[in-house]
TIMAR-201520 format. One record per residue (C-alpha): z, y, x; residue in one letter; residue number from 1. Coordinates in pm, whole numbers. Layout:
residues N
+--------+--------+--------+-----+-----+
|     c3 |     c2 |     c1 | res |   n |
+--------+--------+--------+-----+-----+
|      Z |      Y |      X |   A | NUM |
...
+--------+--------+--------+-----+-----+
//
This chain:
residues 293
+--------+--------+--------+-----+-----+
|     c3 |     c2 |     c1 | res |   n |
+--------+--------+--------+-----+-----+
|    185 |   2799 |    515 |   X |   1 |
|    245 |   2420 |    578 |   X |   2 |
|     -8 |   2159 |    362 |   X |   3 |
|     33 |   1860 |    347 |   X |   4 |
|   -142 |   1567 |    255 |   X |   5 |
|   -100 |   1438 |    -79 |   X |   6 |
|   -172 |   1054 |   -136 |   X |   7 |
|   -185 |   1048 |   -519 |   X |   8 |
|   -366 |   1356 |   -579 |   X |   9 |
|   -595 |   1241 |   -230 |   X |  10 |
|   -610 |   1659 |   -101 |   X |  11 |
|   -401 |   1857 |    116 |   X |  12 |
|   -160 |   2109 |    -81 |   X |  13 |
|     62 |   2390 |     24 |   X |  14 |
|    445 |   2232 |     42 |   X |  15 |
|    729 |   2363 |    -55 |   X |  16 |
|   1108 |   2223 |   -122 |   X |  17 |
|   1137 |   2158 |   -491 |   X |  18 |
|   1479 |   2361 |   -529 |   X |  19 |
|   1747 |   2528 |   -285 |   X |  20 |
|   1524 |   2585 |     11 |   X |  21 |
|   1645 |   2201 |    122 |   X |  22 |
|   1388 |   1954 |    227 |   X |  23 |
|   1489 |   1617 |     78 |   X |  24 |
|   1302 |   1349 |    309 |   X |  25 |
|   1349 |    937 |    239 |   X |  26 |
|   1182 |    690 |    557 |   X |  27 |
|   1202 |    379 |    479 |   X |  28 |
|   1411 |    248 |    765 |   X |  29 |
|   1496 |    -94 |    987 |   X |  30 |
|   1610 |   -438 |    839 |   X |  31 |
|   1854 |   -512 |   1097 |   X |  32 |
|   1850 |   -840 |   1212 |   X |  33 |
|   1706 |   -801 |   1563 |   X |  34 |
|   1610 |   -508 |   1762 |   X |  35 |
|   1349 |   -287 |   1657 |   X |  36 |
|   1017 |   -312 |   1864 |   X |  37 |
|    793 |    -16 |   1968 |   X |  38 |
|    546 |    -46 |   1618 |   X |  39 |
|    870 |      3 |   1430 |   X |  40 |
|    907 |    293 |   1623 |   X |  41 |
|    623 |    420 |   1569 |   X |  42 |
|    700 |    491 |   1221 |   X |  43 |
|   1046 |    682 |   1330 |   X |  44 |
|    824 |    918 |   1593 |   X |  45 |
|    577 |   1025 |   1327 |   X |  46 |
|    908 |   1147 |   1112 |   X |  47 |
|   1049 |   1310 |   1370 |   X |  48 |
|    725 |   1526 |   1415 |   X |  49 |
|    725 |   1623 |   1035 |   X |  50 |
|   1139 |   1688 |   1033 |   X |  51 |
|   1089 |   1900 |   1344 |   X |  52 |
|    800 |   2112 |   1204 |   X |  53 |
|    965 |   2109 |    902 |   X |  54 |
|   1363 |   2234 |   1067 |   X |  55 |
|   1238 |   2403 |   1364 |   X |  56 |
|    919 |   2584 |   1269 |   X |  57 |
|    954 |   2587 |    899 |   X |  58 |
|   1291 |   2738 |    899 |   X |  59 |
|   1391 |   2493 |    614 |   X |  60 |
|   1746 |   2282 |    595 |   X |  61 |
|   1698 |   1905 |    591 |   X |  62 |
|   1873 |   1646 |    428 |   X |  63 |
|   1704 |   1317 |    554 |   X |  64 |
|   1790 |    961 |    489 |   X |  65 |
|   1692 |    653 |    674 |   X |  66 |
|   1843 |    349 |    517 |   X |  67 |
|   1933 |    -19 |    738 |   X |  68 |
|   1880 |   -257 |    529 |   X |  69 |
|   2153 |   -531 |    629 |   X |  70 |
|   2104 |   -798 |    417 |   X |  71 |
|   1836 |  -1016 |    313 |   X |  72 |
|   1726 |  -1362 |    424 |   X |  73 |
|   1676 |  -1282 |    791 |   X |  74 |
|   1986 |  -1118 |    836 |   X |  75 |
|   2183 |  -1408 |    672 |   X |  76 |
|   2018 |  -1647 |    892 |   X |  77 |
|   1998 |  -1489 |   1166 |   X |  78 |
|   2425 |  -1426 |   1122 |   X |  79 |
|   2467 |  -1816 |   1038 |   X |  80 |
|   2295 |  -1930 |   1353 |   X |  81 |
|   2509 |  -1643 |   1589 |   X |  82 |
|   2795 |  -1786 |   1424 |   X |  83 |
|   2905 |  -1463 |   1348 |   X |  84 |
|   2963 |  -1244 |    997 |   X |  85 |
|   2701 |  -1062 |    835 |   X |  86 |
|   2855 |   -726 |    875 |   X |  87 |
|   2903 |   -776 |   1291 |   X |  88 |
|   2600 |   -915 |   1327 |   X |  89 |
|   2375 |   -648 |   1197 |   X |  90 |
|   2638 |   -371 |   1335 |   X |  91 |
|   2501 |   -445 |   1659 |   X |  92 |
|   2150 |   -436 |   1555 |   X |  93 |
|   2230 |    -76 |   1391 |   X |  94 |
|   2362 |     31 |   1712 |   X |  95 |
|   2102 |   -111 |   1921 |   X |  96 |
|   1878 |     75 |   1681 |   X |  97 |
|   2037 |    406 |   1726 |   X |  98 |
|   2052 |    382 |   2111 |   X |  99 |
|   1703 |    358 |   2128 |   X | 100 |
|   1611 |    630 |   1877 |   X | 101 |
|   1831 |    830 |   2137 |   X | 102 |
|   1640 |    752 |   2392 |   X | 103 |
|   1319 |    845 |   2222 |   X | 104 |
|   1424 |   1175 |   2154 |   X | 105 |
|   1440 |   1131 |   1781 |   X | 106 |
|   1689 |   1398 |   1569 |   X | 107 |
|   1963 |   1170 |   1410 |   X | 108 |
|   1936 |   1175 |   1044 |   X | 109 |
|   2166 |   1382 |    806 |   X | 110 |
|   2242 |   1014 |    594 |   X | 111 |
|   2248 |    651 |    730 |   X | 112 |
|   2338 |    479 |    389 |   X | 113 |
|   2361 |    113 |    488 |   X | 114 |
|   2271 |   -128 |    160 |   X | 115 |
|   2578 |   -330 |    171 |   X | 116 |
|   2838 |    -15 |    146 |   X | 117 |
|   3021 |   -115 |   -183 |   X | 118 |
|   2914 |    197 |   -338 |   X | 119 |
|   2563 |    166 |   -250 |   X | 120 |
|   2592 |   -175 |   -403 |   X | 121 |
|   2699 |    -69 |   -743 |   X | 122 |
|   2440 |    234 |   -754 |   X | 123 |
|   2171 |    -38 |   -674 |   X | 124 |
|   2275 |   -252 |   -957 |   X | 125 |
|   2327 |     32 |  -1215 |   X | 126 |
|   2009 |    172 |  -1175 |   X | 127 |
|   1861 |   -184 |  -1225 |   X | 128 |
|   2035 |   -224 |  -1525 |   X | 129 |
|   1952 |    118 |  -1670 |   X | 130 |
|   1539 |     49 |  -1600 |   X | 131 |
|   1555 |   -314 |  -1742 |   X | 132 |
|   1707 |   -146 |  -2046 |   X | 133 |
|   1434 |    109 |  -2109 |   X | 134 |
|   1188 |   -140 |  -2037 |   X | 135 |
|   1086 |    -14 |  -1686 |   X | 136 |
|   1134 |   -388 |  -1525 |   X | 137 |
|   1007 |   -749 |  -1510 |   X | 138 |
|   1124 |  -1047 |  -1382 |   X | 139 |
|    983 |  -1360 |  -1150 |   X | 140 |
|   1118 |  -1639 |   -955 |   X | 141 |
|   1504 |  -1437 |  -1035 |   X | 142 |
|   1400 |  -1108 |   -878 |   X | 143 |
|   1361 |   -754 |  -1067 |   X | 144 |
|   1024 |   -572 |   -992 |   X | 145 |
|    958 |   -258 |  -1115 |   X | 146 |
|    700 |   -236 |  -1378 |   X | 147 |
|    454 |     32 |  -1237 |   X | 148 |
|    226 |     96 |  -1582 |   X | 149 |
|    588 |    279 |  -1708 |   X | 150 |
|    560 |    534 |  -1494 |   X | 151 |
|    470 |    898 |  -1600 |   X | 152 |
|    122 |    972 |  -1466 |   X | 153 |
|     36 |    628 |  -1381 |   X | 154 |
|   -362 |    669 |  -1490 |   X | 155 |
|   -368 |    930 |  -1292 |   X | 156 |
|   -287 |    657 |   -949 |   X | 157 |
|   -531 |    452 |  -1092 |   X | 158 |
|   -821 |    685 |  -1183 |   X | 159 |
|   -758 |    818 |   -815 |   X | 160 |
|   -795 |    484 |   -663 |   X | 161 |
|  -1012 |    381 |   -818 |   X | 162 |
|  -1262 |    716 |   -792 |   X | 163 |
|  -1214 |    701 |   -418 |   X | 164 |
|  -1238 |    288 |   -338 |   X | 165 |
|  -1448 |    169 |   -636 |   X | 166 |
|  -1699 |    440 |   -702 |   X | 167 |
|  -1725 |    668 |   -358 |   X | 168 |
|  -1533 |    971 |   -455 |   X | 169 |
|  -1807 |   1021 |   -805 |   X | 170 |
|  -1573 |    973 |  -1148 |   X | 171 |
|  -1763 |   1016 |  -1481 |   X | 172 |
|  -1591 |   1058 |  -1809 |   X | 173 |
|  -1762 |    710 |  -1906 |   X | 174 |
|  -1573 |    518 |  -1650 |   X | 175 |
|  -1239 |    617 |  -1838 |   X | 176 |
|  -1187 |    305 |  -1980 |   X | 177 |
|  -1178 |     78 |  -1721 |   X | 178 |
|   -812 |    277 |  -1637 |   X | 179 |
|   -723 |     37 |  -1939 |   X | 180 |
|   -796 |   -303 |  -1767 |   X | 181 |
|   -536 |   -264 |  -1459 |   X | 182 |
|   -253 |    -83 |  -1676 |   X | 183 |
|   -313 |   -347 |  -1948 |   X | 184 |
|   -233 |   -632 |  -1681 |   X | 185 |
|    122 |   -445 |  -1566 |   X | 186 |
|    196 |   -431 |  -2002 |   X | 187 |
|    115 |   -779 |  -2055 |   X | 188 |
|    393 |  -1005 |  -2076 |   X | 189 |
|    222 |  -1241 |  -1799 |   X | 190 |
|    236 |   -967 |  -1536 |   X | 191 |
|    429 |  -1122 |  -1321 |   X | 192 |
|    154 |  -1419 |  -1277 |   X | 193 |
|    -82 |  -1182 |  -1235 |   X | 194 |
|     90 |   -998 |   -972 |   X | 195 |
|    177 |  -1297 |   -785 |   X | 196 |
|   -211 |  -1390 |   -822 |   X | 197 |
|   -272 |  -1060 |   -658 |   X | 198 |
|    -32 |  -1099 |   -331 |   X | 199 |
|   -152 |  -1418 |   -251 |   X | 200 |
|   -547 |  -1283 |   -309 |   X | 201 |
|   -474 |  -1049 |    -48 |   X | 202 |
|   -279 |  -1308 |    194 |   X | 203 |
|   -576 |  -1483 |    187 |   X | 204 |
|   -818 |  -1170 |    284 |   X | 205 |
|   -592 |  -1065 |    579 |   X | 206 |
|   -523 |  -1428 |    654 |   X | 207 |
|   -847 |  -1632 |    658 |   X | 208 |
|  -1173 |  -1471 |    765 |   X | 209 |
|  -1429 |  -1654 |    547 |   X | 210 |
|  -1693 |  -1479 |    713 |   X | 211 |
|  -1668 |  -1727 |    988 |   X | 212 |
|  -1789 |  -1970 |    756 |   X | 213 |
|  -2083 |  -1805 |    618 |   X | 214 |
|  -2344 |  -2006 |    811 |   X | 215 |
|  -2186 |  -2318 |    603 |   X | 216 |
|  -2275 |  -2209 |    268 |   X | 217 |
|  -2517 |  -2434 |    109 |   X | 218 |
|  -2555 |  -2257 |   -236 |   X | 219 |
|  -2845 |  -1999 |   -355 |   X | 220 |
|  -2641 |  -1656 |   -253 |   X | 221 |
|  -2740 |  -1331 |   -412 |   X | 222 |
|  -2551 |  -1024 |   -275 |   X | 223 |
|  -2583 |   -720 |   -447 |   X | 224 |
|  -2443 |   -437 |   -233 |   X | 225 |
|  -2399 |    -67 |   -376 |   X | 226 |
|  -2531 |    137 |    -28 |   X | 227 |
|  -2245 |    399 |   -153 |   X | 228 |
|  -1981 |    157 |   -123 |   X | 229 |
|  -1745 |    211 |    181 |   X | 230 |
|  -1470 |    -51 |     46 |   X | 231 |
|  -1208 |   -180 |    263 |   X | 232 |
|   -862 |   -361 |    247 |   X | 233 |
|   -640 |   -180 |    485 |   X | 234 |
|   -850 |    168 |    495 |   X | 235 |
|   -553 |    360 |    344 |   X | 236 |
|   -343 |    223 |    597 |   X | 237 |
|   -580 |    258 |    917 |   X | 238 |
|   -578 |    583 |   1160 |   X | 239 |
|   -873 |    831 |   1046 |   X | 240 |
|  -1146 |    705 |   1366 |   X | 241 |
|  -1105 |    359 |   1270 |   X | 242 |
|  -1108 |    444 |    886 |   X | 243 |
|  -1430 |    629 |    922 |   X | 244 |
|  -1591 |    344 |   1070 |   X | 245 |
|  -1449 |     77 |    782 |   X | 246 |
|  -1630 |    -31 |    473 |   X | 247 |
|  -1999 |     51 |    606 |   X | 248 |
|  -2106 |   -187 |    365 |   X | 249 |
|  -2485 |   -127 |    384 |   X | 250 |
|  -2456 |   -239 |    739 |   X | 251 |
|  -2231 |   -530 |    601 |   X | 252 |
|  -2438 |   -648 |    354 |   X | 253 |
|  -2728 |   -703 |    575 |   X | 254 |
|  -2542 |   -879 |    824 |   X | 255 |
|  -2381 |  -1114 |    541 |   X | 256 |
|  -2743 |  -1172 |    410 |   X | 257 |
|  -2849 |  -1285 |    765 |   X | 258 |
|  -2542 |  -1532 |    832 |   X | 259 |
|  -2581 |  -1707 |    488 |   X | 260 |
|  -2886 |  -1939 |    485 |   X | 261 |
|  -3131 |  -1847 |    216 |   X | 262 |
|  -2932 |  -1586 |     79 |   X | 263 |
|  -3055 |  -1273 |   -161 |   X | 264 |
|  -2999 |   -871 |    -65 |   X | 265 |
|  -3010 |   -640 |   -342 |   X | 266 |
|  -2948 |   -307 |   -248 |   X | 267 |
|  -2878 |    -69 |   -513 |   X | 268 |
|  -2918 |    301 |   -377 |   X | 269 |
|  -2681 |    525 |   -643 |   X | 270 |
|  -2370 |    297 |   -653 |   X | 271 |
|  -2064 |    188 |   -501 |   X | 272 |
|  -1838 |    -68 |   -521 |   X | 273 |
|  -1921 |   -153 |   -900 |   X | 274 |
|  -2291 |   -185 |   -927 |   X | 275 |
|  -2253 |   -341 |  -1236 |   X | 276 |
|  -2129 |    -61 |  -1418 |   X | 277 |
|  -2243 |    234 |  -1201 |   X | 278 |
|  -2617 |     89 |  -1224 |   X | 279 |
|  -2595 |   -139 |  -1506 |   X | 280 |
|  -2969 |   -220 |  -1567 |   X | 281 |
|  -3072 |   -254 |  -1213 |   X | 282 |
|  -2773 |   -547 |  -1137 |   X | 283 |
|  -2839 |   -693 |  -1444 |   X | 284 |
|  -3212 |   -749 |  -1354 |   X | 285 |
|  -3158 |   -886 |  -1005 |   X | 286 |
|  -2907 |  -1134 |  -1161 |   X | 287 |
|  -3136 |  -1252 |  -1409 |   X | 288 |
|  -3419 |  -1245 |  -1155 |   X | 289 |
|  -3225 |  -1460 |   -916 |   X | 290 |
|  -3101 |  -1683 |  -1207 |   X | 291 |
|  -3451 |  -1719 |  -1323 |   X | 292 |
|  -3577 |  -1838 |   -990 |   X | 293 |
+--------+--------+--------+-----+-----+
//
């Protein structure tokens, strides 16, 4: 029996087609104004594998789709400066794209749905239409975004996340609540703000390494690390021997406390990434301890 592994409920579980013995399998696939490089490739190899098991060992019948997304700002500019029309500029792309899957080996998909096709088009906008109406949408800077908090099951996501990044993989029935504060900010009318806030929060993390500039702090510093906490921006996305070796926050707060002049370690044993709530009393001393100082 194949398992697989399943990101929202974070376990492997047996897989089966939902209906008809017919795998239905999305990849997300190129935007196609230049040719794709070997990291986009990567992506398109790793399918393969899966459809293959899936087709070949599995017995199953696929129906995969791997979209080219042929227009959006790069592809219009990218057009404009050839001189050329958006449709014959990214053709070649597509084919350039398709050659080279060919010579990777890679089984063609069963659907190449291109998002300019007229039809494609007026699905797209339809289905817009249809979620703004039911409330399922929000708007900023004159693009649609899907409001997330609508979705069926979407405390589940967040308790998930949140057990695994903010508390260690330990969820008590008192930590309930805080599901509240992240699916209150996708309900609030000032979501998209807050979501904006967000992106450019984690631009700046991937962006500009602070840590560089820890030796320049001049204020009184108190760290308070939770020695359970193995926190990291990226881990879900990272390959499982680098993702083992992310987050080692005990390690990290030490080495914070001994670039930042003068600053405070306080290392709370049973806690993660939220000392404050997982070990109320014991944060709540060190901050008035350092405060009092």
């Amino acid at each position: 029996m194949l398992r697989l592994y399943n990101t929202l409920t974070r376990q492997e579980e047996p897989f089966a087609p939902s209906r008809d013995g017919v795998v239905r399998m999305y990849a997300c696939g190129p935007t196609v104004y230049a040719r794709a490089h070997i990291g986009n490739f990567r992506t398109y190899v790793c399918v393969d594998v899966l459809r293959r098991t899936l087709k070949h060992l599995c017995g199953y019948t696929m129906r995969e789709a791997i979209n080219y997304t042929d227009i959006d700002d790069k592809t219009i500019t990218g057009a404009q400066g050839a001189a050329m029309p958006l449709r014959e500029y990214t053709d070649q792309w597509i084919q350039a794209f398709r050659e080279d899957s060919e010579q990777l080996g890679i089984e063609a998909p069963e659907e190449t749905p291109r998002a300019t096709d007229e039809p494609n088009l007026r699905a797209m906008g339809e289905l817009i239409e249809s979620l703004g109406r039911h409330g399922h949408t929000y708007t900023r800077d004159g693009s649609t975004y899907f409001k997330i908090a609508t979705l069926p099951g979407y405390a589940a996501i967040i308790r998930a996340y949140e057990k695994e990044n903010y508390f260690a993989g330990v969820w008590k029935p008192e930590y309930e609540s805080l599901i509240a504060i992240p699916a209150g900010w996708t309900r609030h009318p000032d979501y998209a703000r807050v979501a904006w806030d967000a992106a450019l929060t984690t631009d700046m993390v991937f962006t500009q390494p602070v840590l560089y500039e820890f030796p320049l702090l001049r204020a009184p510093t108190l760290l308070i690390i939770g020695q359970r906490d193995r926190t990291a921006v990226g881990k879900a996305w990272a390959p499982d021997p680098a993702k083992a070796a992310l987050g080692d926050y005990p390690a990290l707060g030490r080495k914070a406390a001994r670039a930042i002049p003068g600053a405070r370690l306080v290392e709370v044993k049973d806690a993660g990434h939220l000392p404050q709530v997982e070990a109320f009393d014991e944060y709540i001393k060190a901050v008035l301890d350092f405060l009092g100082k």
